[in-house]
N, C-alpha and C positions, 0 to 999 in steps of 0.2 A: 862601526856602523851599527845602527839600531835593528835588533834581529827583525824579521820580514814579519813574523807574525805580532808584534808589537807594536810596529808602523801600523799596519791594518787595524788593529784593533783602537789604535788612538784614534784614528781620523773616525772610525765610528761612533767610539761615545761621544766623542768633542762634538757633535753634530747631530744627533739620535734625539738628541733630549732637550728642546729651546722649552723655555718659558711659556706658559700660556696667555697669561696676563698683565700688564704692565704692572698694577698694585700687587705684592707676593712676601712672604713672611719668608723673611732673610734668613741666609740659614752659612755655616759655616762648617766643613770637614773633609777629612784627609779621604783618600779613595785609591783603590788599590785594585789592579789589574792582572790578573793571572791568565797567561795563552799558553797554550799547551800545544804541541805539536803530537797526533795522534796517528798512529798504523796500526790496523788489524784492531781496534780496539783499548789499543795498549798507549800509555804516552811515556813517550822517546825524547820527549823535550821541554822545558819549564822555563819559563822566563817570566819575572813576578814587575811591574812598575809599582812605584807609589807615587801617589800628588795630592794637587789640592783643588776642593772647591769651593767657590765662596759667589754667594745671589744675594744681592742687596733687595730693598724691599719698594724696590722702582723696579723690580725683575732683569736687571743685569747680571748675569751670570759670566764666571771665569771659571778657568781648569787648566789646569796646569801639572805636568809631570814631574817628579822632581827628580826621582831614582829608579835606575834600574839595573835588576841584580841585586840593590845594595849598593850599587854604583852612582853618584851623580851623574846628573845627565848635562852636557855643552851644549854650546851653539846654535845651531837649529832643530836639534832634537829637545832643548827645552822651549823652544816655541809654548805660546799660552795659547788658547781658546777664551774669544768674546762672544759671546749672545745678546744680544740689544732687544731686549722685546718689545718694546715701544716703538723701534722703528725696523723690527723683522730681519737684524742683519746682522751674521756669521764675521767675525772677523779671526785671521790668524796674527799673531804676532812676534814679530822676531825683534826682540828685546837690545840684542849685539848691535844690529842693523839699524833700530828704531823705524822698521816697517809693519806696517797693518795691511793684510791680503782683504780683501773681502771674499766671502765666502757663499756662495748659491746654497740655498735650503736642498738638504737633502733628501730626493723623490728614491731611493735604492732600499731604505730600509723603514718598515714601517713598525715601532714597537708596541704599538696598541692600534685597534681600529680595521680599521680594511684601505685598498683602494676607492673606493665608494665614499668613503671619507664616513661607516657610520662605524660608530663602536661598539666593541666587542663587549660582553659579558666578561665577569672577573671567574676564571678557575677555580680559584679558592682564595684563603685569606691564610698569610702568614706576619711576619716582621724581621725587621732587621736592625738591631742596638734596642731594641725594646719599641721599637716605632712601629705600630702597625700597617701594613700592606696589603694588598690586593694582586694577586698572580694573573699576568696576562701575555698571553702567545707573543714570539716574538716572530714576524714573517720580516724573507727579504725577496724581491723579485729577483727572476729572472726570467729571459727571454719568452716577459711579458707574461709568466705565469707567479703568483703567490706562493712559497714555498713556507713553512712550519720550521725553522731553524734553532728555536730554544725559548725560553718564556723570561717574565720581571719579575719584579717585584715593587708597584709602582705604591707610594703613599699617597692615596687624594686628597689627607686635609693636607700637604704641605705641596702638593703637586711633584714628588719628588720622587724619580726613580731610584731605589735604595741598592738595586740588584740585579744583574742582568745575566745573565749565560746561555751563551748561543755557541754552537759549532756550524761553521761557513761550510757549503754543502760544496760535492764534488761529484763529478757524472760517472765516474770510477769509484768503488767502495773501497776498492784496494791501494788506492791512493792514499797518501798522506791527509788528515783534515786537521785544522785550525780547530781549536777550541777556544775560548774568550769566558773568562768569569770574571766581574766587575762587582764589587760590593764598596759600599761606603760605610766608613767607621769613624768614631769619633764624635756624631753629628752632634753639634750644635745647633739648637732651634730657636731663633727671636735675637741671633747673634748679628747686631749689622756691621760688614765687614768695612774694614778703612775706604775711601768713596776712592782715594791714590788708586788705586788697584785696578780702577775701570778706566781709567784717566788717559787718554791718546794722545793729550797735547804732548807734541814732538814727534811723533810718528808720523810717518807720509804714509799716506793711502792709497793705496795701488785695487782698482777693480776689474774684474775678468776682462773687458773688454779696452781695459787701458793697456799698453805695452811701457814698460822701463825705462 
């Protein structure tokens, strides 16, 4: 089984970061996830993913985990993430199965902007593989307050969040907390990936509101 802070931590990137724009300058690279398991400040536990991503220049976006540990990954733990940004919609898919979930936009975590829907000022300016970036807070609700959980590192001429690290908060300090660091390497910019990749035909489509 795919350790717990793993799980968590995939279903947030897969979903954190849709497309803005239908038209978007394709882009191709590997991305790497490290969650940490943290007490008293200290981390007691390491678990690294690696996968891939790939945005065609029609703003379809994929991701996909390949390894973790160094271990491939099976079954329903190599599930992909689809982003359709022309038609606003989240898909999961299980490859073994030949099923696609659909997927609700994510209202939990917001990595640039406000609830209000205006945005933020950038922190400051860094980069990541030599690509320039902009640092911006990363907030997630809860009960219906805005909380400051860790900051990006987003590129706005390519629209691309390059870097993310956030630690998942707890109402106990002496608790265990999740750490998440997500960076992308490798990138490829103007790379447009195989069109196979976004490709559904043969997949049945299952939506929240359909039952099996």
């Amino acid at each position: 089984m795919l350790p717990k802070i793993l799980s968590v931590a995939t279903l947030w990137i897969f979903v954190l970061f849709p497309g803005l724009y239908a038209q978007s300058v394709p882009v191709t690279a590997k991305v790497r996830n490290t969650g940490e398991v943290v007490l008293n400040g200290k981390s007691i536990e390491t678990h690294v993913e690696e996968g891939v991503f790939y945005r065609s220049s029609t703003g379809v976006e994929l991701r996909q985990w390949l390894t973790t540990d160094g271990n491939p990954v099976h079954g329903k733990m190599a599930m992909a993430a689809i982003y359709d940004a022309a038609n606003d919609v989240n898909y999961w898919l299980d490859s073994v199965a030949h099923n696609a979930y659909v997927q609700p936009a994510s209202t939990v975590n917001l990595p640039e902007g406000s609830s209000s829907g205006q945005p933020q000022p950038a922190l400051g300016e860094s980069s990541v593989e030599g690509i320039p970036c902009s640092i911006f807070p990363v907030y997630t609700l809860q009960s219906g307050q805005r909380i400051l959980i860790g900051r990006s590192c987003k590129s706005k001429q390519y629209n691309l969040v390059l870097r993310m690290e956030y630690t998942k908060p707890t109402k106990d300090p002496t608790e265990k907390q999740y750490r998440t660091t997500t960076e992308y390497f490798d990138v490829q910019i103007g790379v447009e990936p195989d069109p196979k990749l976004f490709d559904l035909t043969g997949f049945t489509i299952y939506r929240p509101d359909e039952k099996k």
